[in-house]
N, C-alpha and C positions, 0 to 999 in steps of 0.2 A: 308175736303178741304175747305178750308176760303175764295176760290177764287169764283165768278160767272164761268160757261160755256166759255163764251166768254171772259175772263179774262185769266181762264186756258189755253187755245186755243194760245192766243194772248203771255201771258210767255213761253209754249214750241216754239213756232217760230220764238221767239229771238235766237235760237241756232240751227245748224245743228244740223242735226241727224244722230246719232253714226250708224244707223244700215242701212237706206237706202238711204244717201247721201243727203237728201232732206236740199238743202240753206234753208237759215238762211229766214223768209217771206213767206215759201211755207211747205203747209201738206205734210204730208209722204206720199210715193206711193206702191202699191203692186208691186212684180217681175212682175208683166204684165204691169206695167206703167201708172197703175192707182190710179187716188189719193184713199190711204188706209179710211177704216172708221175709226180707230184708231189711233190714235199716240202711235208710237214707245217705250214701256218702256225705252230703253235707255236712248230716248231722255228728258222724261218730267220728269226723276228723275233728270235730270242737273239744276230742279227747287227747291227749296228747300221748299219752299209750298205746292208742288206736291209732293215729295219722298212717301209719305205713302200713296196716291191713286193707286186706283188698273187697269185703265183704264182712259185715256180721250179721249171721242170723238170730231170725226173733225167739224166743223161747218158745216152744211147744205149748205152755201153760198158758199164752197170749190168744189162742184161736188162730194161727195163721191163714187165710182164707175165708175166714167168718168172718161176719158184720163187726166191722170196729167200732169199740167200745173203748171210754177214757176210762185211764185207771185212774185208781186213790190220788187225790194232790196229793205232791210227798211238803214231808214237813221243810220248812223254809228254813234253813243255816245261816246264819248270822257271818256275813264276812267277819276275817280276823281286824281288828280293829291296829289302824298304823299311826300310832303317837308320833307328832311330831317331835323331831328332837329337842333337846334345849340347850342352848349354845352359849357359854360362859367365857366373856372374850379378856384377854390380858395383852397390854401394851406396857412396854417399858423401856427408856433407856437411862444409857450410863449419868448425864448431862444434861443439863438446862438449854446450853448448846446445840444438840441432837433434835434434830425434827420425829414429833411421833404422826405426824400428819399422813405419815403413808401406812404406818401400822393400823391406823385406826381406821383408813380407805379400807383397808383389806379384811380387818373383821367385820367394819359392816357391812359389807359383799357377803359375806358370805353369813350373813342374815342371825348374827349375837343377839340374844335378849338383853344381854347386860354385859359392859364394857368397863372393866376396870384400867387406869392405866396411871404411872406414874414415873416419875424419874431420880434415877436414883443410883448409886455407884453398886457393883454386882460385887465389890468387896462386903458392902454394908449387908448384913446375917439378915435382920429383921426387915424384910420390905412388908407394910402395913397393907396396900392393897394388895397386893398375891396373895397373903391369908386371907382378904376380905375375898377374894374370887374364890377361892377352894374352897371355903365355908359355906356362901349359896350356892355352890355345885353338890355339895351334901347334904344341905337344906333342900335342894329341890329332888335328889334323888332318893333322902327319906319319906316326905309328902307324897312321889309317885315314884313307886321303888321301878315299873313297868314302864316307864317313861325313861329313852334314853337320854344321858345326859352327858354333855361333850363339854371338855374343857377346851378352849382354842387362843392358841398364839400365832404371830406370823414367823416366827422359827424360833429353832430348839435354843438358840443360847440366851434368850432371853428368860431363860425358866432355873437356870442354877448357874454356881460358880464354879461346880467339879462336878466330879464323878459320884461323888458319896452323897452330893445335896439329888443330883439327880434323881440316884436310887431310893430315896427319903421320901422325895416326891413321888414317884413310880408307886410305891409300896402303898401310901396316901390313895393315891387313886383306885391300885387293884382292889384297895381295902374298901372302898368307897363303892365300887362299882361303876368308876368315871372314864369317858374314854379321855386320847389324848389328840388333836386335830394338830397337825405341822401345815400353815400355808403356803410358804415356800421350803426351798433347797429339794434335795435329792430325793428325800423320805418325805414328799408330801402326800397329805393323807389323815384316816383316820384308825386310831391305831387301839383297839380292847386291848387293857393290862391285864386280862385273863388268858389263861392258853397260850397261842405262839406270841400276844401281846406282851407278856413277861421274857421272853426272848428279846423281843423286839427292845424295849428297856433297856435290859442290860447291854444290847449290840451298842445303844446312842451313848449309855455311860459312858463306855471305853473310848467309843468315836470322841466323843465329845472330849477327853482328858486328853489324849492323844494330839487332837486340832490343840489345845492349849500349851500342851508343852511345845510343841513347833513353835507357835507364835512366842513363847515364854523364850526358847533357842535362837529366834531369829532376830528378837530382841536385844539380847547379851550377845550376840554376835556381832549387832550391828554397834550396839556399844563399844566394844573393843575395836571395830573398826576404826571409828570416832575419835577414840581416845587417841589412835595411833597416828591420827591425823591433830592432834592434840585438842580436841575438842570435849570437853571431860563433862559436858552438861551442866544443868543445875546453873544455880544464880550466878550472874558475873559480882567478883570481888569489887567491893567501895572502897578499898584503898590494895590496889596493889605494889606489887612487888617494888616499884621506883618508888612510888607516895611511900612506900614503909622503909625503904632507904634512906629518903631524903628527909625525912621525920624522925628517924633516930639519928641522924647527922646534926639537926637540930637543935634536938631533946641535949645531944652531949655537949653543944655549944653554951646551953645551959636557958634557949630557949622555952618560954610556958608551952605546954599542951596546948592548949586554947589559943595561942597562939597561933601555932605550927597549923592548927586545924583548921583556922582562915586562911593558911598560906597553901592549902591542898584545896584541887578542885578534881571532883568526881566525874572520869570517863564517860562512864556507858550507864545505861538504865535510867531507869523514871526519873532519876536526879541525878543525869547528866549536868556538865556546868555550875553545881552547888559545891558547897563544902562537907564535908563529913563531918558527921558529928562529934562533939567531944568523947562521947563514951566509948562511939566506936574505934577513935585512933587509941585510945587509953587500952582498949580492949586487943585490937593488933599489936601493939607495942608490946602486951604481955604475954601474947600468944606467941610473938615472934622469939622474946628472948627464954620463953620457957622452950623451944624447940632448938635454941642453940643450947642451952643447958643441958637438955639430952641428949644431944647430937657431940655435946663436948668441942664445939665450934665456935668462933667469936660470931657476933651479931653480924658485920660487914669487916671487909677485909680492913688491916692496919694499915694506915698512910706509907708509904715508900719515900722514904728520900731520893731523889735523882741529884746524883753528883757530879758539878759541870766540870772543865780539864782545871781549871783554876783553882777545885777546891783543894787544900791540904787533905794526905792519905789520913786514916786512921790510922792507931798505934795495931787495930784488928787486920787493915788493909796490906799496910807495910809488911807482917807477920807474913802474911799469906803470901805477897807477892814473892818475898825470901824466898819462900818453901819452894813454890815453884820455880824460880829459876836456878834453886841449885839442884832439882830434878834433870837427869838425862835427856837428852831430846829423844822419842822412839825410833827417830828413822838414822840416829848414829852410827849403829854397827853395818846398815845395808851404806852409809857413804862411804864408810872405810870399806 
């Protein structure tokens, strides 16, 4: 027992007693109506100090044996008063695309006064309702400073873009005096940015930057895989590499553009089947021959003559043929 005598005495008395009616200021009494020497097990296990003593005696100053008499009512204590909390709920996603239908299941479960939500890309700085939610989470925890006040998402990555917005926001809250509620993942829960709370923070920063460069690595990895599969992303070309061949074969023929440009019909994409437009072969044509310019390369290869047995050598041909056969054969000196 961790209490003094008259300590003990004094916490069983705070309570009626289960077994011989004795109010709440006044010892127990025997069925003869005299104050008991003992207090009641009933009574002083309602202590929780007490529960594992085997006896308390009554005080000497009680009359033990005399006629029981009540004592003073003792003054009435006001239980500690238990505000409810108040629950400041946030939904977001990246796309118009993305359903918030299940985010916004899960804050009203778990009983938000007020549900902001919107959508919105987590590159864009400014989300307009995330400042509208942390605003009357400050507003309501100026009006009752005593009143707890929970900020609540259905998880962490909907709340920044890095590590650094994170910490921004953390700081916000501890400054605020706001907690932070996670409903799902690993860390769910409710978490005070005061004390081991500001640990907590900084542990989600790093977590949080860490999951992003992974995804940002598995990303570029799989890009490069892609590529090497020659798959290079991004929009298919309206006039490729053949259509930009066969339109400067054209163009040199002495062909119009506008011409040429009804004579090409577009592959792949929304205008499969049509023709490309003027600007844009004018636009290829100059991008192509500015890249042989720098490359120091002709646009498309030169035409080849093929010479059948019938035609006359050149005066270059005959030259050459000379040269070679009054060269040695190699394998002369192993026939001799």
């Amino acid at each position: 027992m961790d209490l003094t005598p008259d300590q003990a005495a004094l916490a069983v008395e705070r309570h009626n007693c289960p077994n011989c009616d004795a109010p709440a200021g006044s010892a127990c009494r025997t069925r003869g109506a005299k104050t008991a020497a003992k207090y009641h097990t009933p009574r002083f296990v309602l202590v929780p100090a007490l529960r594992e003593a085997l006896e308390i005696p009554v005080p000497a100053d009680r009359g033990p044996g005399r006629a029981w008499k009540q004592g003073p009512a003792l003054a009435v204590v006001p239980a500690p008063r238990t505000e409810r909390p108040i629950r400041i709920g946030y939904a977001r996603t990246s796309t118009a695309r993305q359903e918030l239908a299940s985010q916004l299941e899960a804050l009203h479960r778990a009983a938000c006064h007020k549900v902001f939500k919107e959508q919105i890309s987590t590159r864009i700085k400014v989300r307009p309702e995330l400042e509208k939610a942390l605003a009357l989470a400050h507003q309501f925890k100026e009006a009752a400073p005593e009143t707890p006040v929970i900020f609540t998402v259905h998880e962490l990555k909907r709340l920044a873009r890095n590590a650094a917005e994170l910490m921004t926001l953390s700081a916000e809250l501890q400054d605020g005096g706001i907690q932070l509620e996670l409903l799902t993942g690993p860390l769910t829960g409710i978490y005070d940015p005061n004390g081991m709370g500001a640990l907590f923070f900084a542990v989600l920063a790093v977590a949080g930057q860490i999951e992003r460069n992974y995804i940002r690595e598995k990303t570029l990895e799989g890009q490069v895989i892609a590529a090497s599969k020659g798959n290079h992303g991004g929009r298919p070309k309206v006039i490729d590499d053949d259509m930009l061949t066969f339109a400067a074969a054209l163009k040199d023929k002495g062909v119009p553009v506008p011409d040429i440009a009804k004579k090409l019909t577009i592959k792949v994409g929304k205008n499969a089947g049509k023709s490309p437009s003027v600007a844009s072969l004018y636009r290829a044509l100059a991008e192509a021959e500015a890249a042989a310019v720098d490359d120091d390369l002709p646009l498309r290869p030169k035409p080849v003559h093929i010479r059948r047995p019938e035609d006359p050598l050149t005066a270059e041909e005959i030259d050459l043929r000379e040269r070679l056969q009054s060269q040695p054969h190699p394998n002369a000196e192993i026939r001799n």
